[in-house]
N, C-alpha and C positions, 0 to 999 in steps of 0.2 A: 187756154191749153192748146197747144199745135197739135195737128196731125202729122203725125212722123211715116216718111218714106222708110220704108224698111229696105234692109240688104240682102236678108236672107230671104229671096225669093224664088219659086218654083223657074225653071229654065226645062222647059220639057227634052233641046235640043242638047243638054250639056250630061256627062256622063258620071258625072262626079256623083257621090251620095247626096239627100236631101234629109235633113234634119228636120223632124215633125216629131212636134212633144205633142205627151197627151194633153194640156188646153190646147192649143191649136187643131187635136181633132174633135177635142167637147165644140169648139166656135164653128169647126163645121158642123155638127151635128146641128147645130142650133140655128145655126142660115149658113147656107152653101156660097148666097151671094155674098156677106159678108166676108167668108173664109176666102173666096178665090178672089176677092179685092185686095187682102192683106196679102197673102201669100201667092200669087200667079201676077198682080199686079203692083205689088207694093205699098198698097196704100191700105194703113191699118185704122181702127178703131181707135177712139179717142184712150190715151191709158185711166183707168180706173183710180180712186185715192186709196193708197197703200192700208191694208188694215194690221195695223202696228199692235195691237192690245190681242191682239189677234195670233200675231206674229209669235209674241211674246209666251202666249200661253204654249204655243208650239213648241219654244224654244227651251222653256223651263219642264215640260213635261219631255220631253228628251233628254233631256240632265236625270231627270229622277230616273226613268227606266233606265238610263244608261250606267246607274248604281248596281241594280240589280245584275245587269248585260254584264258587269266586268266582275259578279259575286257569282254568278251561274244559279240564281236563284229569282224563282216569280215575283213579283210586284205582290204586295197587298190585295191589291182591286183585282189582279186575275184572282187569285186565292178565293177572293169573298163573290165570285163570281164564276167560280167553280169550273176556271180553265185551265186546263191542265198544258201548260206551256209556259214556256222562261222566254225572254227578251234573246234574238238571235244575236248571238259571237263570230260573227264574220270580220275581214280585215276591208270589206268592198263595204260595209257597212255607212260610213261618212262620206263615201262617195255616192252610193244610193241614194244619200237625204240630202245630197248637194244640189242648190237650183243649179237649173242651166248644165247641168251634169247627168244625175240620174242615172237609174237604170237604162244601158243601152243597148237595143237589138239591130242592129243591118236587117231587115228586111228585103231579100233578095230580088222577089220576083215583081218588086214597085222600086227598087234601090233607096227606099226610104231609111234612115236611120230612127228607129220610134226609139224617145226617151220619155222617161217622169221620173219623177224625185219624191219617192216614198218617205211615209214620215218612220215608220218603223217596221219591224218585222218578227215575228216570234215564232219558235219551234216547240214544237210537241214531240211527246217520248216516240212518236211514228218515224220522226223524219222529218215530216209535214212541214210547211212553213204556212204562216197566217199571215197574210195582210196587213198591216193597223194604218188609220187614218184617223189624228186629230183632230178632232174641231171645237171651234168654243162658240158661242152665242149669249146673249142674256137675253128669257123669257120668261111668262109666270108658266106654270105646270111643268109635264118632264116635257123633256127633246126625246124625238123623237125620226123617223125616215119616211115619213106619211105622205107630205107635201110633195108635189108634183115637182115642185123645181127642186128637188133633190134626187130627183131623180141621176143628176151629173155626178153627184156626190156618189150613187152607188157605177154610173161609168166610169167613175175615178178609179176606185176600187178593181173592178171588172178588166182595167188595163192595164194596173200595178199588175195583178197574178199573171194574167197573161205574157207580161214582159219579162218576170219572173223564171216562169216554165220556159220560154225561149233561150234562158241562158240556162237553163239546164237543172233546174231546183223541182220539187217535189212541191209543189204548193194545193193545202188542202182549198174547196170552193167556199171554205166559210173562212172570211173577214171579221176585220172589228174595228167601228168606232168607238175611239175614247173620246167623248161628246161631254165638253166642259160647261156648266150654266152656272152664267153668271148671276148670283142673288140680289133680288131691287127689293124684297122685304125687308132690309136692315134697317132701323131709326136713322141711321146716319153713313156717309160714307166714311170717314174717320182714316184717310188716306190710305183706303185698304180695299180689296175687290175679294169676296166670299165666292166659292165656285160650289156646287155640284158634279160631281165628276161618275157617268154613269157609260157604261162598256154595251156596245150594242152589236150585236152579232149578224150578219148581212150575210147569204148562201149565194155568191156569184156567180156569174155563167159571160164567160167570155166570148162564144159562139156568134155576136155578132161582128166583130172588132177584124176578124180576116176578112173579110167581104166588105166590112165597111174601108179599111186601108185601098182597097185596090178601088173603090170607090172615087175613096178621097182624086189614085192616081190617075185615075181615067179622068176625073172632071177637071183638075190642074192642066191636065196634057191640052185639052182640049181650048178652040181660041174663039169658045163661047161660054160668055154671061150665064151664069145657073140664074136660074129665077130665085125670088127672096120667098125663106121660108116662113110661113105666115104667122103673124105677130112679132115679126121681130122689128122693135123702136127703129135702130139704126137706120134700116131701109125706109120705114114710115117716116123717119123725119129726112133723109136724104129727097124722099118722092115728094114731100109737102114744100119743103124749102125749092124745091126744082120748078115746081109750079107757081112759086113767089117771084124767083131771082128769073126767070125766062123774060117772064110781060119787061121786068125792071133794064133788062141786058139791052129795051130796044131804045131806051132815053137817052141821049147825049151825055145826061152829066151825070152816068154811072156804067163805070167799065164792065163789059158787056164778062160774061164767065162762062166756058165751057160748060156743060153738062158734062156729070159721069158718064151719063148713056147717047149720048149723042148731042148733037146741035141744037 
């Protein structure tokens, strides 16, 4: 699998907008040195195997609320879940859930352009708009938002509303995943996948996301290395393999290789 030079990379001296989706600020949050290798240098992280069963439950439970979205009428699952909101009827609506599209804010005082591509949206008799984030998994007991590394899952959230409010909408601080599980207690798979489909209610707080934006812009501007934030693999296999391929660079019958961080 290659490492891809990317093109859409931070130019502190150019005046033009800079396009920074919400993963690109989850991968800063996650290592700084990671982030400003891919985007201030252009040298990204290896891409990930696409999760297509994944995709798919995404793309089917978009169809179904989008019945409801075009009846002006709630879903089953809100009803039995006692949320008093319908599926939102916007015309920006398919552009919102478009990758690579998303909801988009100009951020003035970093000239960032922040986008993400929500999976849905729903209003209540306030005005209110609700957040929704799909997700599927297959576990034994319920799903739940406990685990640590889900934590991104609720910064997901937290920058959908935020992006939201910036173009101008009323968005309540309580979200919701529709959190699909997939069943392994069947006798057989019988070319067919049994889900669990359970609505989990998440109280968001945006409040870190302006400080961390001018964050991001200050550490890109700058024409120094962030240090790696700890436990992140990438860096640890970058810094192991750097100490293998050095001794190796000084033999004749192996082309010697730069270091990321120096000679």
């Amino acid at each position: 699998m290659a490492v891809k030079r990317r093109s859409n990379i931070y130019d502190p001296k150019s005046s033009a907008p800079f396009r920074l989706s919400r993963s690109k600020i989850e991968n800063y949050m996650r290592c700084k040195r990671c982030s400003y290798l891919d985007r201030r240098l252009g040298v990204s992280e290896p891409d990930g195997y696409p999760f297509n069963l994944n995709s798919a439950v995404d793309h089917l439970l978009k169809k179904e609320f989008d019945v409801h979205r075009a009846n002006g009428n709630a879903h089953p699952l809100m009803e039995s879940y006692g949320i008093d909101a319908i599926p939102f009827d916007h015309p920006e609506i398919d552009r919102w859930r478009e990758n690579f599209v998303g909801v988009q804010y100009h951020h003035t005082p970093t000239n960032f352009i922040i986008t993400g591509a929500v999976d849905d949206v729903w209003i209540n008799p306030k005005g209110e708009l609700h957040v929704v984030d799909y997700k599927a998994t297959s576990k034994d007991g319920e799903v739940s938002l406990d685990a640590d590394w889900q934590d991104g899952y609720k910064r997901q959230m937290e920058i959908y509303q935020w992006l939201m409010r910036r173009i101008g909408f009323k968005v309540s601080n309580t979200g919701y995943f529709v959190y699909a599980n997939g069943k392994r207690d069947r006798a057989a798979f019988d070319a067919k996948l049994e889900f669990d489909i359970k609505i989990i209610p998440y109280t968001g707080d945006d409040s870190w996301l302006e400080r961390t934006i001018k964050e991001i812009h200050k550490t890109f501007s700058a024409d120094i290395l962030p240090p790696s934030s700890g436990g992140c693999q990438y860096c640890l296999y970058r810094e192991e393999a750097d100490k293998v391929l050095k001794p190796l660079g000084k033999k004749p019958s192996i082309k010697k290789q730069n270091s990321l961080f120096g000679p």
